[in-house]
NUKOL-338971 format. One record per atom (N, C-alpha, C): x, y, z. Coordinates in steps of 0.1 Angstrom, whole numbers, plus 2048, in hexadecimal, padded with zeros to 3 digits. Example, Ala and Ser with C-alpha at 12.3 -4.5 7.8 and 13.67 -1.06 7.14 Angstrom:
2
8847C784E
87B7D384E
8847DF84E
8807EA847
8897F5847
88180084F
This chain:
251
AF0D0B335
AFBD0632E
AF7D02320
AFED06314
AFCD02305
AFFCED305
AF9CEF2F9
AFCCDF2F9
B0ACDF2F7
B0DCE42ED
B21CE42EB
B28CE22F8
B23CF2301
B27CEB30B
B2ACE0316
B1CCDD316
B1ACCE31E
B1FCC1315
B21CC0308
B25CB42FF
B38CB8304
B3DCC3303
B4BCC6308
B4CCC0319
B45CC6323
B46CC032B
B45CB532F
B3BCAD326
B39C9D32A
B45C94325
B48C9A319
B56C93314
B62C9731E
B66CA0320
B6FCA232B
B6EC9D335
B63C9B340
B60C9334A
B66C82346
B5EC7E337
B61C6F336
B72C70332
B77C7532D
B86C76329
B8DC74338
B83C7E345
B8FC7E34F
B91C6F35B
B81C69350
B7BC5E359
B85C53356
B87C52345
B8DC4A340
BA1C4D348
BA2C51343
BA9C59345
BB5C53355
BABC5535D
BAEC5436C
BAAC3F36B
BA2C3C369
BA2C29362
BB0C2635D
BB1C29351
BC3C2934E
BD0C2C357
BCBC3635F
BD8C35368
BD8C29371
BC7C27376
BC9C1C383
BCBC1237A
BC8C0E370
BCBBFF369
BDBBFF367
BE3C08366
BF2C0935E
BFDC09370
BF0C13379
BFEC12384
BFDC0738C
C0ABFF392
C0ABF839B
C03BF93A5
BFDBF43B0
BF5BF53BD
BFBC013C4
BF2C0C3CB
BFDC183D5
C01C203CE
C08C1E3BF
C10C293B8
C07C363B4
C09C3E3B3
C02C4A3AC
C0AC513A1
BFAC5539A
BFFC5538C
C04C6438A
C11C66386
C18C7437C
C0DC8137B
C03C7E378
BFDC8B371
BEFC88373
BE6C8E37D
BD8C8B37F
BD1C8C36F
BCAC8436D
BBFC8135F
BB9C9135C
BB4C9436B
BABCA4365
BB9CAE35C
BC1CAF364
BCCCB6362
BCFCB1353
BCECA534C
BD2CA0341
BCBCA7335
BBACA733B
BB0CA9334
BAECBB32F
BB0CC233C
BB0CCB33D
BBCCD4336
BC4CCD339
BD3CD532C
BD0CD631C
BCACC831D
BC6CCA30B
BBCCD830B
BB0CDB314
BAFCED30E
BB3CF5315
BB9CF531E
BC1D0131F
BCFD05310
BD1CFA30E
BD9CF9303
BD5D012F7
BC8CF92F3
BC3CFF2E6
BBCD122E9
BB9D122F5
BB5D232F8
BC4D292F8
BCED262FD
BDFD2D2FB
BDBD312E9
BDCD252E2
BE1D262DA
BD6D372D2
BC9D322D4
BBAD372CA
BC0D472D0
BC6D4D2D5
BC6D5C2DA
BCDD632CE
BD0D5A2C6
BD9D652B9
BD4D632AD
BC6D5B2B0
BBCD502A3
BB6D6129E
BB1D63295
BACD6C28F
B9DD6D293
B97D7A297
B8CD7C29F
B8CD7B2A9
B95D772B0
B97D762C0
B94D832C5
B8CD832D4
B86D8E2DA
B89D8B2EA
B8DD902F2
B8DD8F2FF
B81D94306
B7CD9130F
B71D94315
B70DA5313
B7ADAE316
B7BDBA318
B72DC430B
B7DDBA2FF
B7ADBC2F0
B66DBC2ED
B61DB12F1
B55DAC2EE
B4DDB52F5
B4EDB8304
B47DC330C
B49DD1307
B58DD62FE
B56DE32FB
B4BDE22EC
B4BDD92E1
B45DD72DA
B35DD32DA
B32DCF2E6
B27DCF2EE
B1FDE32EE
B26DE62F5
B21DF62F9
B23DFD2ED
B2BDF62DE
B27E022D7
B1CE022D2
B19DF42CF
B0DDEF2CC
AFDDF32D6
AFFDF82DF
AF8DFF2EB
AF4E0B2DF
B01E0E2E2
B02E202DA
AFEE222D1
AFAE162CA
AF6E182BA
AE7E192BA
AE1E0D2BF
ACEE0E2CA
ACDE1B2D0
AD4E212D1
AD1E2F2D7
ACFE372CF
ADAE382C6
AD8E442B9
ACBE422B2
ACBE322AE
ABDE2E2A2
AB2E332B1
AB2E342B7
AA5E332C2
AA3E422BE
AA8E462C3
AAEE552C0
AAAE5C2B8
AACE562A9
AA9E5E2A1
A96E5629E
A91E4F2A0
A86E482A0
A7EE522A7
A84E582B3
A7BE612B9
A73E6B2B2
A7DE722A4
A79E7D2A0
A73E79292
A70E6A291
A64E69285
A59E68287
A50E7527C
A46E7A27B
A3DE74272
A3AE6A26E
A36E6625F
A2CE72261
A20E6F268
A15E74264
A19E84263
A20E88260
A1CE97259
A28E9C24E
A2BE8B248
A2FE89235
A29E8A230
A25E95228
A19E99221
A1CE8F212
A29E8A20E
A29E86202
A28E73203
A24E7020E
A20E65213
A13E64217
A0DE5520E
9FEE54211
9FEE4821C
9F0E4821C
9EAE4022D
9F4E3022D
9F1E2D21E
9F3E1F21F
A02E1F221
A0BE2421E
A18E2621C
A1DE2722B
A14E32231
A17E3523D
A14E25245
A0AE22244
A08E1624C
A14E0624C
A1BE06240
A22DFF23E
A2FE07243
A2FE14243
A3CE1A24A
A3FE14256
A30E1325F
A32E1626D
A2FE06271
A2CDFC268
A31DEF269
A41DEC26A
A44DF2263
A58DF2260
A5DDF026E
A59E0326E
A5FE0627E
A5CDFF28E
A4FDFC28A
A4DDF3293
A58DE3299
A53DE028C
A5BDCF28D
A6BDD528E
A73DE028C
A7EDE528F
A83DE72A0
A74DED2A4
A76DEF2B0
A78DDD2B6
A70DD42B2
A6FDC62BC
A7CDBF2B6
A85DC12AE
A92DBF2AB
A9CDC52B2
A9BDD12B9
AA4DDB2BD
A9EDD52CC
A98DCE2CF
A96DC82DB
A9EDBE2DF
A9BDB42D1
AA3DA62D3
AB1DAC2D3
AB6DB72CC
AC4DB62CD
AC4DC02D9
ABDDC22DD
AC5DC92EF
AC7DB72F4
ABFDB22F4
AC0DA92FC
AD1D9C2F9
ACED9B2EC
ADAD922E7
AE2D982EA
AEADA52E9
AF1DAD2EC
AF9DAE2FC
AEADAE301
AF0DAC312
AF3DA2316
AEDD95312
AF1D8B314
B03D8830E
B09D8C303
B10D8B2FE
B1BD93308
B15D9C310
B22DA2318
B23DA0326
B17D97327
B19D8E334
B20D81331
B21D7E326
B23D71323
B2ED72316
B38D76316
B3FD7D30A
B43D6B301
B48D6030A
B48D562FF
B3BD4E2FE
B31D4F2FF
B29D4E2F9
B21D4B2EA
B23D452E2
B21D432D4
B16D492CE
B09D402D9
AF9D3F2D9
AF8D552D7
AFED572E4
AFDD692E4
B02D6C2D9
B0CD6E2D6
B16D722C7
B0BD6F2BC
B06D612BE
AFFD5E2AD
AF2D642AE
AEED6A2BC
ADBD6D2B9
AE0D812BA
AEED842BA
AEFD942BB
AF4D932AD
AF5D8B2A6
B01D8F29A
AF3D90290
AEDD84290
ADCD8028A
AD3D8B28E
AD1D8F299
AC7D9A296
ACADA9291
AD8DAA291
AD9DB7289
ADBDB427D
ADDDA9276
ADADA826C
ACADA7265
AC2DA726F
AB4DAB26B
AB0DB8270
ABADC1276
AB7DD1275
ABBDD526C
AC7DD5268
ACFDDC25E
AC2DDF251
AB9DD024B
AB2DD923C
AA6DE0242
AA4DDE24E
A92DEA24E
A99DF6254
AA6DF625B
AA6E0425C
AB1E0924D
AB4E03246
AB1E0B23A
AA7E0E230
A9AE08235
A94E0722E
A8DE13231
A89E1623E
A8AE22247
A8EE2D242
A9FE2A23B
AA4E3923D
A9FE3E22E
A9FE31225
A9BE33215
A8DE3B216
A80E3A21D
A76E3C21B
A79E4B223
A81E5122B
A7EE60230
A84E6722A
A8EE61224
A94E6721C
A8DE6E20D
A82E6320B
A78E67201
A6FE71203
A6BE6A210
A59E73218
A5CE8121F
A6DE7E226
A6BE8B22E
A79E9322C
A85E89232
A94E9422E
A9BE8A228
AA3E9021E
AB3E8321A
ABAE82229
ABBE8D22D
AC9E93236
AC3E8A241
AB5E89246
AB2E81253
AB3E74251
AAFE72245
AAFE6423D
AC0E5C23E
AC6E6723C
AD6E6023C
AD8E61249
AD8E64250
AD7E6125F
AD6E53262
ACBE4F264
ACAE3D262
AD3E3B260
AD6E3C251
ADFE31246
AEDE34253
AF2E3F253
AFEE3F25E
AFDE33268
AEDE37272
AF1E30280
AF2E2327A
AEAE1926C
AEAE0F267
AF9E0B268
AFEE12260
B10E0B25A
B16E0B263
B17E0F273
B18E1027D
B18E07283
B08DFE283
B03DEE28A
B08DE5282
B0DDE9273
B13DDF26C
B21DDB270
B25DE826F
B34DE5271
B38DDF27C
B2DDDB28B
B31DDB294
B2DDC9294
B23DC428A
B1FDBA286
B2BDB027E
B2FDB9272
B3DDB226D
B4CDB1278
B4ADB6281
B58DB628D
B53DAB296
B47DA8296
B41D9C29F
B40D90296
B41D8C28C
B3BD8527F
B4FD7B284
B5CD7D285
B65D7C288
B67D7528F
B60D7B29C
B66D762AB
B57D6A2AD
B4DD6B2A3
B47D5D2A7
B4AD502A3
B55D50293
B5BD4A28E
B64D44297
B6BD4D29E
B7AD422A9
B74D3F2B1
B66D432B5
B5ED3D2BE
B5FD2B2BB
B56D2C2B3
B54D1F2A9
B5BD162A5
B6BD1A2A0
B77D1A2A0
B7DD0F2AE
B7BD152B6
B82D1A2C4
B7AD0B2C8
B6DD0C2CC
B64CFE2CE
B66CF42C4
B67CF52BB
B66CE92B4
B73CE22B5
B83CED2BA
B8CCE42BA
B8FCE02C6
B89CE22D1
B86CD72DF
B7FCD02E2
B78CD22D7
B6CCC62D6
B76CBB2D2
B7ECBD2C6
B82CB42BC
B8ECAB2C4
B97CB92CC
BA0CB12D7
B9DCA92E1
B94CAB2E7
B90CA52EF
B88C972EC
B81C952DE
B7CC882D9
B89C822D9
B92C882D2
B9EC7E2CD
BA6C792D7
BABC802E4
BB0C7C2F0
BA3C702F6
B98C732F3
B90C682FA
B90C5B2F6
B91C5C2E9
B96C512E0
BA0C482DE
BADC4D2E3
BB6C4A2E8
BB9C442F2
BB2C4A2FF
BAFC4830F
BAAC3930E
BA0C38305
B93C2C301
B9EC232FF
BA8C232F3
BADC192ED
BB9C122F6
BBFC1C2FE
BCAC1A307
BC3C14314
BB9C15318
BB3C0A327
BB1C04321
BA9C01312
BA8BF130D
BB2BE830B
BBFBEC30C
BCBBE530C
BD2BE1318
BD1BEC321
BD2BED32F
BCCBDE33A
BB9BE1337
BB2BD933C
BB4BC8336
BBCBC932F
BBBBBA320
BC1BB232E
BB8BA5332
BC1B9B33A
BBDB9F345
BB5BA534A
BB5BAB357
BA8BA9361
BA2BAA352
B90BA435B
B8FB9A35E
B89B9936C
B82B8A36E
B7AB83366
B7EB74365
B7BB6F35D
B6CB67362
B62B64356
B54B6035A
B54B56363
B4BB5636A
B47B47378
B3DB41373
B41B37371
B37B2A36F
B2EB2A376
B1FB26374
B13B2A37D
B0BB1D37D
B06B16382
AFFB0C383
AEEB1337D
AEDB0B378
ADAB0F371
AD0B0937A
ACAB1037E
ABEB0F385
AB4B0A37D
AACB05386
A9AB0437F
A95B1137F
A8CB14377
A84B21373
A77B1E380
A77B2C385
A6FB2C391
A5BB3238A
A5AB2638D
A4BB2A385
A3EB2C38F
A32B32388
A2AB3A391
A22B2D397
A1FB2D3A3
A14B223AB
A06B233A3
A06B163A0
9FAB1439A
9EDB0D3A2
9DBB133A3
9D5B0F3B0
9CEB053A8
9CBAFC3A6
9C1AED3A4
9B4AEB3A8
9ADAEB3A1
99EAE73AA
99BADB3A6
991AD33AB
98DAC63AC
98DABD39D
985AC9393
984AC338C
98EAC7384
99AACA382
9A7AC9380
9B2AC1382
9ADABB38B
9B5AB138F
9B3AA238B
9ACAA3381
9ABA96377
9B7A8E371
9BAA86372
9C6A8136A
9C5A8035C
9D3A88354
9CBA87344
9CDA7E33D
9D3A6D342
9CCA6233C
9BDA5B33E
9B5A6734B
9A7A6334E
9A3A67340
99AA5A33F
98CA5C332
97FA61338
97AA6B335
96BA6E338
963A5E32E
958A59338
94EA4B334
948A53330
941A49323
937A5131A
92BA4F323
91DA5A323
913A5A32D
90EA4A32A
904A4632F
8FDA3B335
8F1A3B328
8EEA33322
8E1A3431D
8D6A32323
């Protein structure tokens, strides 16, 4: 569970705690109260989710899982076309060139990992933030080495293969700017049940403190004891009285 989440949950719990306190302080003995606390608590987000479905960016689970697999589709094509690079037989490419090529593609490949992974998590987990923000983030760190990719084959070996890339690129972008949206109402969406739910707590707080006013038992007078102190053991010559004078020796 995210912190968001658990900082949402612990406030809701105390809201329902509070909450259900104020009823028993306000109802007579036996009475029961109108509207259970959870049910109080709980309406404020069901409330604010009614409303967030027409918020801009909004995605339904369905949305996020088809947008999920295009993004599949797109790791497939860049895979795809990765298969059919040849550096070593660019004749207009030297060693060192090549060697930094096949750095590129490399650290491409361990990106195109992280984003299988954020990606699946994201469609197991469609509200999710943490998944949204580490799939939205790593294709934003594929997007410049596979251009960088397409610029240099485009030099060494074809334009035409070289534009290739740049397609499947604008592709992971575009699919990057449609997600860049829906993590926003994400954000959106948490921060304003966070905010309702503080503010109903705050309220809950202020109304038992009015409630409770007059009601607590009041302090009991206590009698003060003696301080219980540790036994102390005496030996002989301890037990001197300290108006005894030691006699000066004898000449």
């Amino acid at each position: 569970m995210s912190s968001s989440r658990r900082l949402s949950a612990f406030i809701l719990a105390t809201g329902i705690l509070c909450l259900s306190a104020l009823a028993s302080a306000q109802e007579p003995s036996g009475a029961t109260t109108e509207q259970p606390a959870e049910t109080k608590s709980q309406g404020i987000v069901e409330e604010i989710l009614a409303k967030s479905s027409s918020d801009t960016g909004y995605m339904d689970a369905e949305e996020v899982k088809a947008t999920t697999d295009k993004m599949r589709f797109a790791e497939y094509r860049i895979q795809d076309l990765l298969s059919d690079v040849h550096p070593e037989k660019w004749k207009k490419m030297t060693d060192e060139s090549r060697q930094s090529f096949a750095a590129t593609v490399a650290a491409l490949q361990t990106q195109m990992a992280a984003l299988k992974v954020a990606r699946t998590q994201l469609a197991e987990r469609p509200g999710s933030m943490y998944a949204g923000f580490q799939t939205y983030v790593t294709i934003g760190t594929i997007l410049p080495r596979l251009e960088g990719i397409a610029t240099t084959i485009s030099q060494a070996d074809n334009s035409s293969f070289g534009a290739q890339f740049s397609e499947a690129g604008n592709r992971l972008f575009d699919l990057q700017q449609k997600l860049g949206p829906y993590l926003s109402f994400l954000l959106k969406n948490q921060d304003s049940i966070m905010l309702a739910l503080q503010n109903n707590l705050a309220t809950c707080q202020n109304d038992l403190g009015h409630a409770m006013r007059g009601q607590a038992e009041r302090p009991k007078w206590m009698r003060n004891s003696a301080p219980v102190r540790a036994h102390r053991t005496t030996t002989k010559s301890s037990k001197k009285s300290p108006q005894q004078k030691e006699e000066p020796p004898k000449p």
